[in-house]
C-alpha positions in Angstrom: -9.8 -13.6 -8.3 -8.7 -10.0 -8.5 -4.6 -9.8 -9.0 -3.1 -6.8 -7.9 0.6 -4.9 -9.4 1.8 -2.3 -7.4 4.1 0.1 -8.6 6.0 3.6 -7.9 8.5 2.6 -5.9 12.4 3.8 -5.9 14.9 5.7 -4.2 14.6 8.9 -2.5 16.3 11.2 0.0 14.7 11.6 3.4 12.6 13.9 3.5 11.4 13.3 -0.3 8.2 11.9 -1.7 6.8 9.1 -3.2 3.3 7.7 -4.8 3.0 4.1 -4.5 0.0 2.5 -7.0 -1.7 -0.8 -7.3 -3.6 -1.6 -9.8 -6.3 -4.4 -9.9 -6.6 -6.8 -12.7 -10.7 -6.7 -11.9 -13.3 -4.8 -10.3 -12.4 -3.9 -6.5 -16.0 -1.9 -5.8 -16.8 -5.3 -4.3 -13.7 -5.5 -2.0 -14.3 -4.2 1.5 -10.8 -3.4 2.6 -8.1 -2.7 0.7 -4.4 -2.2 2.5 -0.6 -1.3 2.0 1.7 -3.4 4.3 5.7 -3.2 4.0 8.3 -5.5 4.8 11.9 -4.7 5.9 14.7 -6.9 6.0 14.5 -9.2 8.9 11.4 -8.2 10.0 7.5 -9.3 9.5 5.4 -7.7 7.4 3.8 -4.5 8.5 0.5 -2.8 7.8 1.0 0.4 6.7 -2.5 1.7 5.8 -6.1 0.6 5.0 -9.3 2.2 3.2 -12.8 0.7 3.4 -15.3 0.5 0.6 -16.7 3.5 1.9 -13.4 5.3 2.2 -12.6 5.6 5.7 -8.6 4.9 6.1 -6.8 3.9 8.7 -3.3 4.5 9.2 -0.3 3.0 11.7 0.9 5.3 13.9 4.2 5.6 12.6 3.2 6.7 9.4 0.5 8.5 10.2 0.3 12.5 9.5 3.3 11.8 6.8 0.6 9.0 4.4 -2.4 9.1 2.4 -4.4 6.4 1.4 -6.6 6.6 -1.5 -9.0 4.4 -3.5 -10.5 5.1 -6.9 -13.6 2.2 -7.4 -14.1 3.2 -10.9 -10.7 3.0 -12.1 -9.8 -0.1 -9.9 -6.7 1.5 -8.0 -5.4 2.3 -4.6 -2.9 4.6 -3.5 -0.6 5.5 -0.9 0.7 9.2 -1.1 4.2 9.1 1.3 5.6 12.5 2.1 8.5 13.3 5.0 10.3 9.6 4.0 12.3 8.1 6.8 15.3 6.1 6.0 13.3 3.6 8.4 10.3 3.8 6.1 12.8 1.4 3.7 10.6 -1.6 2.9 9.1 -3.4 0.0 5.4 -2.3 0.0 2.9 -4.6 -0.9 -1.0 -4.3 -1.9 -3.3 -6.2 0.0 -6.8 -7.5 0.3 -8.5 -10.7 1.6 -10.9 -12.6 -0.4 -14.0 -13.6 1.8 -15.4 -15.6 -0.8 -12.3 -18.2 -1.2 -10.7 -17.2 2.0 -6.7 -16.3 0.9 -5.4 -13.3 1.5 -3.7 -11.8 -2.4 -0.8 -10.2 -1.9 0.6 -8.3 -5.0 4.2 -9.1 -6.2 5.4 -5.6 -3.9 7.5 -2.2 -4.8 10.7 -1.4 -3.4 11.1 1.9 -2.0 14.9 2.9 0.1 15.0 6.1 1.6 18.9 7.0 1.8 21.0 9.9 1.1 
């Protein structure tokens, strides 16, 4: 099973930038979708973003036009590129895929990213 550690979180000003990263323990060219979700206090978990094998992402609306999601095969990574931050955008992010073969869903240990001035 492929573990995932996600990284590049922080704090930033609205209106700033951040990169979040996960990284794969193992091969994710295998993996058909891969996905960001965030979780605020007191509220479920969100998706945020996904990208396909094939690289076709899909975005929530709220985020979309501010987030890019990308996915690097060869070097076993996924990205999410956040520009325009909201201080409603404060979440921990987490990494995301589902494992057909054993059926769980892996969940990486998530970022923290606060948008405040």
């Amino acid at each position: 099973q492929v573990q995932l550690v996600e990284s590049g979180g922080g704090l930033v000003q609205p209106g700033g930038s951040l990169r979040l990263s996960c990284a794969a323990s193992g091969s994710i060219f295998s993996i058909n979708t891969m996905d960001w979700y965030r979780q605020a206090p007191g509220q479920e978990r969100e998706l945020v973003a996904s990208i396909t094998s094939s690289g076709i992402p899909h975005y929530t609306d709220s985020v979309k036009g501010r987030c890019t999601i990308s996915r690097d095969n060869a070097k076993n990574t996924v990205n999410l590129q956040m520009n325009g931050l909201k201080p409603e955008d404060t979440a921990v992010y987490y990494c995301h895929y589902y494992d057909v073969g054993v059926r769980i869903h892996v969940w990486g240990q998530g970022t923290q990213v606060t948008v405040s001035s």
